[in-house]
N, C-alpha and C positions, 0 to 999 in steps of 0.2 A: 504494500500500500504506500504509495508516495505521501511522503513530506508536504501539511499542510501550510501555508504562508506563517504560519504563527510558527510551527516548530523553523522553518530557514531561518526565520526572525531572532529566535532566542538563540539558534546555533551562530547567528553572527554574531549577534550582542556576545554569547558563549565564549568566541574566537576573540572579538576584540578586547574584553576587559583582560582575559588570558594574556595576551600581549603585552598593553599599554602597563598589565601588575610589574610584567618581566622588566617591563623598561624603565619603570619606577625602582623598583628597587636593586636593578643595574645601576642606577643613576645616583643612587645612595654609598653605592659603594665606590663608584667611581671618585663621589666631592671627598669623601674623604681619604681617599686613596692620594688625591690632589695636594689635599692637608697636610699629609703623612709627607708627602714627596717632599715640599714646602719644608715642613719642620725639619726633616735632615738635611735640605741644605742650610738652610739657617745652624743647625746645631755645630755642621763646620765652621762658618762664620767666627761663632761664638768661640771656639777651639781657636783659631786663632786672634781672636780680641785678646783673650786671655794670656795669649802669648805676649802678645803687644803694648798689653796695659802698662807695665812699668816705664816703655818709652812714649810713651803718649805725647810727652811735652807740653802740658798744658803750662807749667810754671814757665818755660821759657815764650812760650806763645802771649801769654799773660803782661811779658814786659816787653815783648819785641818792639819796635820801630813797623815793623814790613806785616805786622798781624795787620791784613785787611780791616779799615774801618766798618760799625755799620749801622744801619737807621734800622730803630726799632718802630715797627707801625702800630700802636695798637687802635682797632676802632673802638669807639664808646657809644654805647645808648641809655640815658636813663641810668647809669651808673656811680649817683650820687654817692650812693653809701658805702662804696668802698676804692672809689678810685683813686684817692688821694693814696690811700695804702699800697694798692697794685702797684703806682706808679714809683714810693718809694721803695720798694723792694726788689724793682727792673735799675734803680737808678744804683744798686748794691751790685748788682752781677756783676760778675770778674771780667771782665773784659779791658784792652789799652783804651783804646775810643771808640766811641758808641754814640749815638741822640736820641732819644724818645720823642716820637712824635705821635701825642694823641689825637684820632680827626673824633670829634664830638658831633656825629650822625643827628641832630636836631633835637636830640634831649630836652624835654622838660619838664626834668626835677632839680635841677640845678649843679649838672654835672660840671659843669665849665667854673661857675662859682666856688666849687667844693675844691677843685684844683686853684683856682687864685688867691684862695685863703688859705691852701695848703702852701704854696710856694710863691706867692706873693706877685701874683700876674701881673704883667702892662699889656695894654692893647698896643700893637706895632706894627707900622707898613711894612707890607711885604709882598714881593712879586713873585706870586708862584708859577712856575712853570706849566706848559699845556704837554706834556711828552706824552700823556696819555690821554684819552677823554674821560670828561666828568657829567655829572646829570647835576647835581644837588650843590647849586654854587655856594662858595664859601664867603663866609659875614664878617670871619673875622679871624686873626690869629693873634695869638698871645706867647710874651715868653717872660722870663722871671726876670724882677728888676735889678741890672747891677750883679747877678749872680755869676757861678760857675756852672748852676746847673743847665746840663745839655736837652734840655725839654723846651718842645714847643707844643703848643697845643692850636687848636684851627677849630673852627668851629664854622659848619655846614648845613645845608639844607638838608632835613630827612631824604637819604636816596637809599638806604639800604647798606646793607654792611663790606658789598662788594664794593661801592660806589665812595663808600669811608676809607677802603685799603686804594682804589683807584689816588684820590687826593693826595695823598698819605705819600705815594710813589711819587706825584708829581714835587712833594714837598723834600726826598729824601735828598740831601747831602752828599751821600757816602755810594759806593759801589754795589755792598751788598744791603738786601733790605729784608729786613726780619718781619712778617708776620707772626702778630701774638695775640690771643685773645685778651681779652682787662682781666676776666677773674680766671686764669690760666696761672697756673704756681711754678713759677720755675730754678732750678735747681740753682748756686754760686754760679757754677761753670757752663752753663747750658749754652752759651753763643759761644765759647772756647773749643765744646764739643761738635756744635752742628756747623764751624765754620771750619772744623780741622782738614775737612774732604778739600776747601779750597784751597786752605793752603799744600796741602798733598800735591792735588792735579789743579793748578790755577787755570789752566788753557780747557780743561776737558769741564769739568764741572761745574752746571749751571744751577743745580738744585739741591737741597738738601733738607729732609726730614730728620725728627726726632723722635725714641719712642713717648710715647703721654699714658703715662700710669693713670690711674685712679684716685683717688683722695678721699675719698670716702672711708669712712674707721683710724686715719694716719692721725698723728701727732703732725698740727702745725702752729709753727713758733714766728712770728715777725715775717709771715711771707714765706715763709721755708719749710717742703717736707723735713722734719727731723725723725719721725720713727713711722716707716709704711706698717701698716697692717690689712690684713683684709675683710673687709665689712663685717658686722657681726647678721645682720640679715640677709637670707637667702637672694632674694632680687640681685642685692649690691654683690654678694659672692658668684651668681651666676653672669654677671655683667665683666669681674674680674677673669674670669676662665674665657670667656669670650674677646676680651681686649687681650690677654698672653694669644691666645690661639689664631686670629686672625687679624689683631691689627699688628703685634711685634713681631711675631714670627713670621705670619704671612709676610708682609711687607719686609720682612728682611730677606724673606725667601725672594723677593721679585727682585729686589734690591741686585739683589747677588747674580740673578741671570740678567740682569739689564730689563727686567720690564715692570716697574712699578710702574702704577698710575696715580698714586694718592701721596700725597705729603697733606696731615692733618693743619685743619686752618688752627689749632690752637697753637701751633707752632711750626714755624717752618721758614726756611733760608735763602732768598733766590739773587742771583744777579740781574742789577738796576737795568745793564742796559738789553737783559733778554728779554725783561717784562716791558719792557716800551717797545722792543722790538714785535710783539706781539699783542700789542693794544692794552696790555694791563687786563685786571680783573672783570670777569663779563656777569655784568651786574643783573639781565636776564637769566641768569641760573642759580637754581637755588643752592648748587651743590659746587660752588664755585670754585672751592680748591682744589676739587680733585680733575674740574674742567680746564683750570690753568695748565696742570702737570702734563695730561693730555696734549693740550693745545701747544704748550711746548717741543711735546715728540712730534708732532705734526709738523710743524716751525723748519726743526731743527734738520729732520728727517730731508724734507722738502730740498732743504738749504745745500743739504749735500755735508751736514758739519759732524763733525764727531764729537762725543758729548758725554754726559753722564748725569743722571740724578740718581743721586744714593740718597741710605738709608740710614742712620747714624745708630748704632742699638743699644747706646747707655740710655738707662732714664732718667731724662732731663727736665721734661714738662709734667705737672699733674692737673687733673683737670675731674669736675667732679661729677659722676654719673646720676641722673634719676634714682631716684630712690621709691619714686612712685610709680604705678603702671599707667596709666593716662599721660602722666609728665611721659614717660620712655615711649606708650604709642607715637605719641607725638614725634617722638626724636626719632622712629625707626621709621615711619609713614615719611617724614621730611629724607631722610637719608635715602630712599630707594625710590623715594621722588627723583631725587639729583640724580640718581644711579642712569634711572630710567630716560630723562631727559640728556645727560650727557650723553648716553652712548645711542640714541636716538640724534642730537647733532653731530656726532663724529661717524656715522655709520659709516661710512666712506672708506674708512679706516680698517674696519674691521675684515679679517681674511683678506687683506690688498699685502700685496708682496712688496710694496714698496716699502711697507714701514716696517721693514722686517720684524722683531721676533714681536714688536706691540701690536702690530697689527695680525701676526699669524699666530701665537702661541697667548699675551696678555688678554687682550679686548676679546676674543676670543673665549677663552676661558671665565668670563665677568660676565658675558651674554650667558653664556648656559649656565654655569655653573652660582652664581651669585644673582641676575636679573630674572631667570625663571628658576628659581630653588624654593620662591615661597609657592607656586602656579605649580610646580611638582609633587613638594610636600601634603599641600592643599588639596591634589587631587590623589594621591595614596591613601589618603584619609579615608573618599571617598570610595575609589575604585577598587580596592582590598579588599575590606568588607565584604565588597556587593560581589567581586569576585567568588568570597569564601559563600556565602549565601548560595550563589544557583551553579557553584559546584565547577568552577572555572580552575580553581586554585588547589592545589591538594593540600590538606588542612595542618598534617604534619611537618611536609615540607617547608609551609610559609612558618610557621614557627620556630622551627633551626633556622631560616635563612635569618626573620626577622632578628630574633637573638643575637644571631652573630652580628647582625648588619649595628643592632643600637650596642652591642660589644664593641666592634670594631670604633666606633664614633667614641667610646665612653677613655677607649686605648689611647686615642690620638689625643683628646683633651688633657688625659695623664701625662703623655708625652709633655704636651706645651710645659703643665704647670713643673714637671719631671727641670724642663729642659730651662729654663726661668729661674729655678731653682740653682741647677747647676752655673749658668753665665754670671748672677746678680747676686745670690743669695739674700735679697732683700727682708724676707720673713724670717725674724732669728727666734720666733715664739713658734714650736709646734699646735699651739690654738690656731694660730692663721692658716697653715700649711694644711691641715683639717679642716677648715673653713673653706681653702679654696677646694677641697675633694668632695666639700659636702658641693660646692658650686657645677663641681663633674656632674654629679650623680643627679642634681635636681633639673639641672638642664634639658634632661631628656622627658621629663616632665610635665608635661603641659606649657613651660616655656616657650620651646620654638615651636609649637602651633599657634601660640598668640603672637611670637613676631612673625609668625609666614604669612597672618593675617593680618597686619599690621602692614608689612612690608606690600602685600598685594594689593590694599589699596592705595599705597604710596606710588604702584606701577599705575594703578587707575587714573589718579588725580594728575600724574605724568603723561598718560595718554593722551586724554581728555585737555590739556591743557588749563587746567583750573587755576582760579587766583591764587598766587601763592599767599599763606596764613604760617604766621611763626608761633603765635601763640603767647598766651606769659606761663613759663614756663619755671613754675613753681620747684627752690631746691634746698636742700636744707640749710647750706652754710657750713663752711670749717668750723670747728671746736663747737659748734654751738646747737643746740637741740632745736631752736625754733624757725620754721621755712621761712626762706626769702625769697623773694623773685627774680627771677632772671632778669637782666636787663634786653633789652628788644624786643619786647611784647609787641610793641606797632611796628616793630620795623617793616619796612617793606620788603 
C-alpha cells in the first residue's frame, strides 16, 4: 500500500530534523574545538612572556628620552561623580610624557565643572584641528591655570561616544593616542605595557590592545586594583570565566596568528597618523572599536603595507561587569548588535583573498562561529527535543554525545581559568580559584541560553536597522554596596 501524503510528510520532516540535530551538534563541537585550538596557542604565548618578563624594560622605558609620547583620550558623559578621581589617577601612571584629554560628550550634571574645581580650569582659545570629521561641535576647551598638569578638557555637542574619541584625535599632540574609558581602572604601568609593541617594531605596529580584567569583588585603593579576586556571586563568576576564555585568551590566540579584530574600547593604543588616515572613529556604529581595528586591516591591506596589531596579555585595565541581568541583557543585545552591523559593512571582506588570513580564516570564523552561535544554540533547543519526540534521534546516542559535547565545553573553560592561572597567578586565595570553577560549572546552566537570546535579538535590532538605545545602565560601584549609574544613559 503506498505512502499517504501525511506519512512522505512526517518522513521529510523525519529526515530533516535528523540532519539539521547532526549539524547542530557538529557545530558545538567544532566552537569549541576553535577555543581549544585558541587556548594553546595562547598558552605558548604565555610560555614565552614568562621567559621574557624579567627583560621587559619597563624601568628603563619609564625614563627614556625616545619612549614615544602619548595622548590619553578619555570620552565623558554625565560623569560628574567621579571624574575628577579617574582623571587623577591617569595623571599617576608611569609613563615619560603623556596628556589627558577629556572630550565632555554634552553632559549635564556638571561634569566639566567637577573637573575645574578639581584642577582649577580657565577657558582658552584654541585651534583645533579638522584631521578627522566631527558631528557635535565643540563650545569650549579648558586647561588648568598656571599648572604643570598635562590635561585638557573640551567640551562638545552630545554626538555620541565615537564622535567624543573622533574630537579627542583631532585634539591629540602626540603620535600615539590612547583610548580609555573614564570609569576604566588602570594599572601604574599600563601605557608602559601597551606601548612596548611600538617600541619593539616602531615601523610595523599600528595597534595595540590590553587584557581588561574584571573589578568586580577586587580590592580598590586610590584608582588602583590592589588585590583581584573573583566575584562572590555567581552572575559576576560566570562573567569572569567568560572574559579568561574568550576575550584574553581568545584574543591573544588571534593576536599570535595575525588576525585579531577587536582591541577593547576600554582600552586600547593606536597611531595618530593611521586613525586620520582612515577617517577616525565611525560614529554610525555602535560597536565602534572593534569597526576601527577592522577598518584598519582593510586600510592597510588595500595599501599594500605590512603591519601589525597585537595583543598585549598583562592585565593592565579593569573594568566593571553587570552585576544584574537586565543591566548584562543590555550589554550582550548592544555587543552583537555591533557584531552584526560590522561585519554586515565589511562583508566585502569576508572569504576575499585579498585580505589574507582576516578575510579567509578571522571574519570568517566571527560569521559562523560567534554571529550565528546564538540562531544555532536557539534552534538545538528547539530541534533536539522535537527530534527525540517523533523518533528522529536515537535517544541513547544523543545522550553520550550531549554529555561529552557540554564535557568537552566544561574542559576548555578549565583550561582558560587552568591556563590564567599559570601566566598571572592573580588569585592567591583558593576561595576565588573555586569561585571561578563554580563560574565553569554554572555557565552551562541556563546562562548561555539567556545570552543566545539576548544576543539574537541584538542580530534583530542589527538587521532591522533600529535606533540605537544605550540605556542607563545601572552598576554597582568599586568598594561600595550601593548602585550607580553609568554615565551615557542618553548618549547617542
Amino acid at each position: 500500500m503506498a505512502d499517504g501524503p501525511w506519512d512522505s510528510l512526517l518522513g521529510a520532516a523525519h529526515t530533516l530534523i535528523s540532519v539539521c540535530d547532526t549539524v547542530i551538534i557538529s557545530y558545538f563541537l567544532f566552537i569549541n574545538t576553535g577555543h581549544l585550538i585558541l587556548i594553546f596557542i595562547a598558552l605558548g604565548e604565555f610560555v614565552r612572556r614568562r621567559r621574557r618578563a624579567p627583560f621587559a624594560g619597563y624601568d628603563d622605558a619609564a625614563t627614556s628620552p625616545f619612549t614615544p609620547p602619548v595622548s590619553v583620550i578619555m570620552p565623558a558623559h554625565n560623569e560628574a561623580a567621579g571624574i575628577a578621581e579617574a582623571v587623577r589617577a591617569m595623571l599617576l601612571l608611569r609613563y615619560p610624557m603623556f596628556e589627558i584629554i577629556v572630550v565632555d560628550d554634552g553632559s549635564t550634571d556638571g561634569t566639566v565643572e567637577a573637573l575645574g574645581e578639581a584642577f582649577d580650569l580657565a577657558e582658552v582659545e584654541y585651534v583645533i584641528p579638522d584631521d578627522v570629521p566631527v558631528r557635535g561641535a565643540v563650545t569650549s576647551v579648558h586647561m588648568p591655570r598656571g599648572g604643570p598638569v598635562p590635561l585638557v578638557v573640551a567640551r562638545k555637542v552630545n554626538g555620541g561616544k565615537a564622535d567624543a574619541l573622533n574630537v579627542g584625535i583631532n585634539l591629540a599632540r602626540y603620535p600615539l593616542v590612547c583610548m580609555v574609558d573614564a570609569d576604566s581602572i588602570l594599572d601604574s604601568q599600563a601605557l608602559l605595557a601597551v606601548a612596548k609593541p611600538f617600541a619593539d617594531d616602531p615601523l610595523r605596529v599600528v595597534a595595540t590592545g590590553g587584557v581588561v580584567g574584571l573589578a568586580n569583588g577586587c580590592t580598590v585603593v586610590a584608582g588602583r586594583v590592589v588585590e583581584p579576586h573573583v566575584p562572590r556571586d555567581t552572575l559576576g563568576r560566570i562573567q569572569v570565566v567568560e572574559y579568561l576564555r574568550a576575550f584574553f585568551l581568545g584574543r591573544t590566540g588571534w593576536s599570535k596568528v595575525g588576525g585579531l579584530l577587536i582591541i577593547a574600547g576600554a582600552f586600547g593604543l593606536f597611531r595618530r597618523d593611521a586613525l586620520v588616515a582612515v577617517g577616525g572613529m565611525d560614529p554610525d556604529c555602535i560597536g565602534e572599536d572593534a569597526e576601527l581595528v577592522i577598518r584598519l586591516h582593510a586600510h592597510l591591506r588595500e595599501k599594500g603595507r605590512t603591519y601589525r596589531i597585537a595583543f598585549v596579555t598583562e592585565p593592565i585595565s579593569w573594568s566593571e561587569a553587570p552585576s544584574q541581568l537586565k543591566v548584562l541583557a543590555r550589554q550582550r543585545r548592544r555587543w552583537h548588535r555591533g557584531l552584526t552591523e560590522i561585519l554586515l559593512k565589511h562583508r566585502r571582506m569576508i572569504a576575499n583573498p585579498r585580505y589574507g588570513r582576516i578575510g579567509l580564516v578571522a571574519l570568517p570564523f566571527y560569521v559562523v562561529f560567534e554571529l550565528l552561535a546564538p540562531l544555532v544554540e536557539l534552534a538545538g533547543l528547539l530541534l533536539v527535543p522535537m527530534g527525540v519526540l517523533i523518533g528522529a534521534v536515537n535517544v541513547d546516542f544523543l545522550w553520550r554525545f550531549m554529555l561529552a559535547a557540554y564535557a568537552y565545553a566544561l574542559v576548555v573553560s578549565l583550561l582558560s581559568v587552568a591556563v590564567e592561572e599559570y601566566a598571572f597567578h592573580r588569585f592567591t586565595r583558593w576561595r576565588d580559584v573555586w569561585g571561578a570553577l563554580v563560574g565553569v560549572v554554572a555557565e552551562n546552566i541556563g546562562y548561555r541560553q539567556l545570552t543566545a537570546w539576548w544576543r539574537l535579538r541584538g542580530m534583530w535590532d542589527g538587521l532591522r536597522r533600529t535606533p540605537q538605545e544605550w540605556g542607563a545602565m545601572t552598576r554597582t560601584g568599586f568598594g561600595t554596596d550601593d548602585p550607580v549609574k553609568e554615565g551615557g544613559g542618553d548618549r547617542a
